[in-house]
Backbone as a ProteinNet text record, in pm:
[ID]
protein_1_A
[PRIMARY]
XXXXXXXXXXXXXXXXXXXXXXXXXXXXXXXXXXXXXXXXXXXXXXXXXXXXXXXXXXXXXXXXXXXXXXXXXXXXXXXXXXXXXXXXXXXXXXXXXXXXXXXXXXXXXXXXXXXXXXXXXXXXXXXXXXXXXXXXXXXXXXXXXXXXXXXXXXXXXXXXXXXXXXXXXX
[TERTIARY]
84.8	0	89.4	63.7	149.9	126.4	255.6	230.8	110	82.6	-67.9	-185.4	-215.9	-343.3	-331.4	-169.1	-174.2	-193.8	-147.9	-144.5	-308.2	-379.6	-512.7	-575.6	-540.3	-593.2	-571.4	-472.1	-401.9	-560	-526.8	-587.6	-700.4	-789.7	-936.8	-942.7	-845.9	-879.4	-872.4	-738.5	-747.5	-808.4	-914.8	-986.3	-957.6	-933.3	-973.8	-862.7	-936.7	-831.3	-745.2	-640.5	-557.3	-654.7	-769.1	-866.5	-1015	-979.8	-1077.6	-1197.5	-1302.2	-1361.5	-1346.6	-1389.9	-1328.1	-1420.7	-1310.6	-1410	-1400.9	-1531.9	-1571.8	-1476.9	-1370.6	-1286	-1212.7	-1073.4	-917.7	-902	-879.9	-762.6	-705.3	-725.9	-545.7	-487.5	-360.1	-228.4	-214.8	-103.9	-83.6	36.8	114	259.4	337	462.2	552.1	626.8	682.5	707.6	657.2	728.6	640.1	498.6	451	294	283	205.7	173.7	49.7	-17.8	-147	-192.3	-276.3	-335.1	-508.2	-486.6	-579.9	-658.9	-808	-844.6	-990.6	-955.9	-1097	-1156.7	-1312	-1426.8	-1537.8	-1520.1	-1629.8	-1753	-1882.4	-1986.6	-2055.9	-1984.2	-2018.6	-2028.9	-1919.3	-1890.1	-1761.7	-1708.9	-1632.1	-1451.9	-1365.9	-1274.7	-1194.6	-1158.1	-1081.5	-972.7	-971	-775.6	-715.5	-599.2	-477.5	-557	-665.8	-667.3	-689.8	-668.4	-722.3	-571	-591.6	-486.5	-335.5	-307.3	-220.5	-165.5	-31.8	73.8	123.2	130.9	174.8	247.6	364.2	440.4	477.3	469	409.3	549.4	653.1	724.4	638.8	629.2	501.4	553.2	598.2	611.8	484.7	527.5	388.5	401.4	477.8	467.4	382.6	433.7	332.7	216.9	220.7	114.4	-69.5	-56.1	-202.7	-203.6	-37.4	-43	-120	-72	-171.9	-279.6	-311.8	-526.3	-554.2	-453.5	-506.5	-418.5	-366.9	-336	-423.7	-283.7	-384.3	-475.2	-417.9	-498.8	-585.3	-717.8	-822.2	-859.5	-1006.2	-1049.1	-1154.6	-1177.2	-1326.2	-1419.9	-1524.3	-1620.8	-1698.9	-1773.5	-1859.9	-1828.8	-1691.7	-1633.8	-1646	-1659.3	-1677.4	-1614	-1500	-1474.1	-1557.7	-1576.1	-1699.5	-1648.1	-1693.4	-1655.5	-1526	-1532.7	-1440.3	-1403.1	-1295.2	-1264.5	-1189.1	-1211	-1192	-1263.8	-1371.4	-1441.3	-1474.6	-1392.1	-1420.8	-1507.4	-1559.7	-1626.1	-1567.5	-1542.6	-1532.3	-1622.1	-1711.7	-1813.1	-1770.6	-1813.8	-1758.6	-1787.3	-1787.2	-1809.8	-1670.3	-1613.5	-1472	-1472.7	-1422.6	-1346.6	-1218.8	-1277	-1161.4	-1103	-1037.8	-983.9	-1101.9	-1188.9	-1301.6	-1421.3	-1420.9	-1556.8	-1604.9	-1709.1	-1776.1	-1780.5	-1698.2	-1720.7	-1797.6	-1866.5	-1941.7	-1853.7	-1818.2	-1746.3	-1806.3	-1780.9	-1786	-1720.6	-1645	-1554.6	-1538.9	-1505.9	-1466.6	-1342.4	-1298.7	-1167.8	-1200.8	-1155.4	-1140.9	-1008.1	-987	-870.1	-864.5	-840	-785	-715.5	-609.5	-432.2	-403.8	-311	-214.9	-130.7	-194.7	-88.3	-165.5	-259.4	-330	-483.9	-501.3	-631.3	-701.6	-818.9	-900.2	-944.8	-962.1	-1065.6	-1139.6	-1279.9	-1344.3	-1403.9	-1342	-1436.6	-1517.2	-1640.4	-1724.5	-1745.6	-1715.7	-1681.9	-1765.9	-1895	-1968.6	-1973.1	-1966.7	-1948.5	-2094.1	-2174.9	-2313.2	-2309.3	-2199	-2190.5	-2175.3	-2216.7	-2174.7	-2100.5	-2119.7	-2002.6	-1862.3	-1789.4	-1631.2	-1613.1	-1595.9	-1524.9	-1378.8	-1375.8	-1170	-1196.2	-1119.8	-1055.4	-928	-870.4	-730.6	-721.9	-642.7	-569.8	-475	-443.7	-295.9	-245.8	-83.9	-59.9	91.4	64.2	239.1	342.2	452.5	527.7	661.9	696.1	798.9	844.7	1006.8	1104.8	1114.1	1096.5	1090.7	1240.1	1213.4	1297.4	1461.8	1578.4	1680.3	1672.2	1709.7	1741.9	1573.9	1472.4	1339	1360.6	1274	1289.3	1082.9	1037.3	895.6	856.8	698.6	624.6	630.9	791.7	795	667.5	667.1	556.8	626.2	605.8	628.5	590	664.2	600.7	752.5	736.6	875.6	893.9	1005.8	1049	1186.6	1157.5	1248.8	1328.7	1264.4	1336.3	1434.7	1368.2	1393.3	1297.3	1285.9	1176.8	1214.3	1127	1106.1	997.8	1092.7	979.7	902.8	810.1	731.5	703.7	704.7	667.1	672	690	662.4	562.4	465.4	354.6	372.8	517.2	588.9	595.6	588.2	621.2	488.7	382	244.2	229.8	300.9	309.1	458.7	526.5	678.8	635.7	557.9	543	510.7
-116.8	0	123	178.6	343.6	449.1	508	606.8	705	730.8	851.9	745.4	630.9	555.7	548.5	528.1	471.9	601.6	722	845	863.4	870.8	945.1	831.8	678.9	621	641.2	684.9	732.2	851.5	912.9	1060.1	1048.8	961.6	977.9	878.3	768.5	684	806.7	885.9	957	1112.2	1174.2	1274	1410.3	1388.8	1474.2	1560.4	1725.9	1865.4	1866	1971.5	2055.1	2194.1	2203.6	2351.9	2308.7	2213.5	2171.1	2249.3	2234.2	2300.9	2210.3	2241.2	2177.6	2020.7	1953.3	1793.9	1786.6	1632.3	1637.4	1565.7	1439.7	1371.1	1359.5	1323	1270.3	1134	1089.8	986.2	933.3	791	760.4	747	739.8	709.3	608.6	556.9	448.2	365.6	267.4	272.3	343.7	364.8	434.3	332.3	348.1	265.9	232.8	112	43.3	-16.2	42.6	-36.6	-36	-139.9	-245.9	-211.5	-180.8	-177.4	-220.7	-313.5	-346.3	-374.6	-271.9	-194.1	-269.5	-238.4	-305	-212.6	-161.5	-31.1	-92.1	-142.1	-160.2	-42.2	-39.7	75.2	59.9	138	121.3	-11.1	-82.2	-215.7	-304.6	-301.3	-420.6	-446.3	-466.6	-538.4	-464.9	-520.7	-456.8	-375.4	-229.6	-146.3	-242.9	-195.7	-252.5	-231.5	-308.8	-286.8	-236.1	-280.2	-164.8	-346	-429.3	-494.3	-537.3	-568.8	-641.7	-550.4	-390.8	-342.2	-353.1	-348.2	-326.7	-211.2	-99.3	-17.8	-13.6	83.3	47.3	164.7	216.4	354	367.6	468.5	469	537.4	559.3	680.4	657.8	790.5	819.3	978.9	976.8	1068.6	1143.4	1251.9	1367.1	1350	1221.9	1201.7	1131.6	1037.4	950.8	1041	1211.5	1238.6	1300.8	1339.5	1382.1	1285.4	1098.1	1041.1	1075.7	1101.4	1129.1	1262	1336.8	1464.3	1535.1	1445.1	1496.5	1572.3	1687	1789.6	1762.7	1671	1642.2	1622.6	1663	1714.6	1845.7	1914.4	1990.4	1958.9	1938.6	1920.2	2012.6	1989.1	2056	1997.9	2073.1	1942.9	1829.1	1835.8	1705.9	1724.4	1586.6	1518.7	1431.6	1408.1	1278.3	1232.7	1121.5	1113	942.2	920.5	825	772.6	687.3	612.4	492.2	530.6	336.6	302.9	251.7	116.4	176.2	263.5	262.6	395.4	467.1	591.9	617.1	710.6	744	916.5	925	1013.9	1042.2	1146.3	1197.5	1329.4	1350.7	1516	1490.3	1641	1673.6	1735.7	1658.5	1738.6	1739.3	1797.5	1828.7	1744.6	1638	1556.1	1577	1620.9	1595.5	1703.9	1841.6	1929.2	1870	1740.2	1688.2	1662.4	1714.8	1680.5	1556	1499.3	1350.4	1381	1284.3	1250	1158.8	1188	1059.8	981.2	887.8	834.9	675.7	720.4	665.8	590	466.6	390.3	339.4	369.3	312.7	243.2	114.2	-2.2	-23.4	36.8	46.5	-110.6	-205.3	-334	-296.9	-263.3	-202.2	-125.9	-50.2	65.3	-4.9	-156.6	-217.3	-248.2	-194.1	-272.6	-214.1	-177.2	-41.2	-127.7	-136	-184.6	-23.6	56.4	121	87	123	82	274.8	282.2	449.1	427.1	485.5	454.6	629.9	643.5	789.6	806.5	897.9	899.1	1014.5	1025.3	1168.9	1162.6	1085.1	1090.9	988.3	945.8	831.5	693.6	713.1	568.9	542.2	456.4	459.5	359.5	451.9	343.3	311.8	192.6	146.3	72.6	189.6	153.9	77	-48.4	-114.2	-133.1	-74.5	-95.4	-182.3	-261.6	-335.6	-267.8	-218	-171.8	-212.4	-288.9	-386.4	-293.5	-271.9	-259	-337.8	-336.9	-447.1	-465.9	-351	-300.9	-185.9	-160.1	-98.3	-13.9	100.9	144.3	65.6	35.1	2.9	95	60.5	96.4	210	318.8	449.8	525.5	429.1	541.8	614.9	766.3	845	852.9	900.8	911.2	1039.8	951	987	907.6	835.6	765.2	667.5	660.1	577.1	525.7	380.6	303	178.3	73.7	-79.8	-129	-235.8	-344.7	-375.2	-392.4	-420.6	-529.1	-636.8	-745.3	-726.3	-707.2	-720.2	-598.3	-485	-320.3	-239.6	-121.8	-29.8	29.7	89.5	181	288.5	385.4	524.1	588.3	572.8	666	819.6	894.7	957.5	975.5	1150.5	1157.1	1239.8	1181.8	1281	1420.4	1422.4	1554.6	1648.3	1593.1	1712.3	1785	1721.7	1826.3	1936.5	1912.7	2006	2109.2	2076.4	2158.8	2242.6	2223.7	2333.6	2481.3
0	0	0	-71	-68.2	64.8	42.4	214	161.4	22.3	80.4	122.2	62.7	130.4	283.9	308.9	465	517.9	494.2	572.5	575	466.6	463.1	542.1	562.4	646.1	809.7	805.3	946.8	1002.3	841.6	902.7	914.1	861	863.4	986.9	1035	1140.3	1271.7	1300.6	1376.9	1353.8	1373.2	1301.7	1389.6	1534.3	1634.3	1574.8	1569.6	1473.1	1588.6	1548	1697.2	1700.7	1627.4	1661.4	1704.3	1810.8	1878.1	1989.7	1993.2	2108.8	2198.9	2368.3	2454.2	2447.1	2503.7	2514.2	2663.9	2640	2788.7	2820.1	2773.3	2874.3	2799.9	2861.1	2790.1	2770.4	2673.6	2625.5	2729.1	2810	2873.5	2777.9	2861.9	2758.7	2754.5	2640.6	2600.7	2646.4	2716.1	2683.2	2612.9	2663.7	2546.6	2509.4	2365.4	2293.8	2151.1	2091.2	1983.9	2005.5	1901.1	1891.5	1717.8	1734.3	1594.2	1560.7	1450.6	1425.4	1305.7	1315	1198.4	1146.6	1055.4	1017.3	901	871.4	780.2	747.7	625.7	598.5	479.9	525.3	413.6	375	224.4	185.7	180.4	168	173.7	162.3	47.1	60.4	97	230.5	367.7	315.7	129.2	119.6	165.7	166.3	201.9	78.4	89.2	42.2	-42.4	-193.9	-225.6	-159.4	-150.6	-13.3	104.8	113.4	301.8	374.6	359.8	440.7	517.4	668.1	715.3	705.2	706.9	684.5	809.5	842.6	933.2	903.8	1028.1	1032	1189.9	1218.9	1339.4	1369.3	1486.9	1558.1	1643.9	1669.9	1783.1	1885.5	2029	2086.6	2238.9	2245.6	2351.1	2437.1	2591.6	2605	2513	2521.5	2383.3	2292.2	2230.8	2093.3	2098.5	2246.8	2192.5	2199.3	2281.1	2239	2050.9	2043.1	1875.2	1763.6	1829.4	1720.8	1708.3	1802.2	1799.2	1752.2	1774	1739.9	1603	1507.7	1434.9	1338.2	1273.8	1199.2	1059.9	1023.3	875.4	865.5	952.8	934.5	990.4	971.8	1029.3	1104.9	1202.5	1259.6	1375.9	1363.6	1441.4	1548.9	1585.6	1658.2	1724.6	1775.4	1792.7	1961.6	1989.6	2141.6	2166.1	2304.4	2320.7	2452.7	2437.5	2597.2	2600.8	2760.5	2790.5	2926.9	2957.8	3105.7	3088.9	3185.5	3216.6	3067.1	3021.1	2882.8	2771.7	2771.5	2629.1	2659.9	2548.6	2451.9	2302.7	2307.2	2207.3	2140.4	2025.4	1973.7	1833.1	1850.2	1725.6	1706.8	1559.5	1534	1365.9	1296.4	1169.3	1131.3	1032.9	964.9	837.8	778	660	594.6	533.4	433.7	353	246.6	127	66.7	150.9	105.1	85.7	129.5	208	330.3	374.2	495.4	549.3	659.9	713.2	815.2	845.6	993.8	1036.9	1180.2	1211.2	1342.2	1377.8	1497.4	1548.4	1593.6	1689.6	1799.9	1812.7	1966.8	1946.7	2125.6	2164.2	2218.8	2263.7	2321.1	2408.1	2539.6	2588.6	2676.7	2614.2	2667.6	2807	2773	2869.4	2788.6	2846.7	2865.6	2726.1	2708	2576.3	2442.7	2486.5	2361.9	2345.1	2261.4	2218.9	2068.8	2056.3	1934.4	1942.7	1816.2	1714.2	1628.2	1635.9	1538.4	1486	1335.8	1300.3	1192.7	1178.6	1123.7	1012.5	922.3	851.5	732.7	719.4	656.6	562.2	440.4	386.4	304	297.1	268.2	137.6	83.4	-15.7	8.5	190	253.3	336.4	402.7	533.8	471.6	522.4	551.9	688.1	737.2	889.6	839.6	950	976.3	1080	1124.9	1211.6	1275.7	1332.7	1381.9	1510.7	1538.7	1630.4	1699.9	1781	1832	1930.4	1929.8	2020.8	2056.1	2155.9	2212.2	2200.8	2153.6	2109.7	2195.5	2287.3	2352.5	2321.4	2324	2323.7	2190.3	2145.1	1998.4	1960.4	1775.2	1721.8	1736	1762	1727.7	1609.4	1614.5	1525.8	1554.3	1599.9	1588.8	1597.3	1596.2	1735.6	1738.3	1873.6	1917.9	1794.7	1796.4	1658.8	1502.7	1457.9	1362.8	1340.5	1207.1	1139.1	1060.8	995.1	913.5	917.2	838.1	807.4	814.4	818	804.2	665	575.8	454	499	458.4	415.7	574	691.4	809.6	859.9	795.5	858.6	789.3	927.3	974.3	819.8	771.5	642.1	675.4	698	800.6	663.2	696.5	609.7	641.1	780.8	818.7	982.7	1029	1176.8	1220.9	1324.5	1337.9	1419.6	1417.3	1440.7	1338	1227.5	1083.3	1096.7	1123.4	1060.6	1187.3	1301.2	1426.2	1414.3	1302.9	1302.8	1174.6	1083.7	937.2	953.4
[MASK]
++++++++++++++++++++++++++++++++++++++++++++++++++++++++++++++++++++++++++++++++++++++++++++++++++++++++++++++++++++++++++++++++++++++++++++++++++++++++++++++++++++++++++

């Protein structure tokens, strides 16, 4: 899968803007460290996306970054709420995709501090897409990371695609 599918999947999985109005509750955090996620987005039809099914993607995240995943900028949104305790979050809100209107709505599934299921459900009025992600803590970030890296494994090394530090440094 190419880094713009995985990024715009990144971005529409995580929606919440940095020009947020206030929400009613926070995010725990996650471990710091590596985490694994694997993702799998079906379109209106149930059936699964080309390349979106079963992707591996591999997160370095430390505190700093780990509320940046959720709140990265590549969207705009409104209306947005996070609500919820304990283990299960909900996030709803209206953003701006690619200059379309999404509806979104959102659950976290906080297993542990190691391990988080999402399910987002993103409606721009042509149908719903649900993203699925898995995210498993894996340990220790890879050797050379640094916190925020994104990428996949190639032939048995990290191949960074991206840090969710760049869209907060432009």
């Amino acid at each position: 899968m190419d880094q713009r599918f995985r990024r715009a999947a990144w971005a529409l999985t995580f929606t919440v803007a940095t020009a947020m109005p206030a929400l009613a509750a926070a995010l725990p955090s996650r471990a710091a460290g590596l985490w694994q996620s694997t993702t799998s987005v079906s379109g209106p039809d149930g059936k699964p996306l080309a390349n979106a099914a079963n992707v591996v993607t591999l997160s370095c995240v430390d505190p700093a970054t780990d509320t940046r995943f959720f709140t990265s900028g590549e969207s705009q949104c409104a209306q947005l709420s996070i609500g919820g305790s304990g283990a299960d979050y909900t996030i709803d809100g209206v953003c701006s995709q690619q200059g379309k209107t999404v509806q979104i709505h959102e659950t976290l599934d906080y297993a542990s501090p190691q391990a988080v299921t999402l399910r987002a459900t993103l409606d721009s009025g042509n149908g719903a897409v649900v993203v699925v992600s898995h995210m498993q803590w894996q340990g220790k970030c890879l050797a050379g990371m640094q916190p925020g890296d994104e990428g996949d494994m190639q032939d048995g090394v990290f191949n960074k695609t991206d840090n969710i530090n760049d869209a907060f440094n432009q």
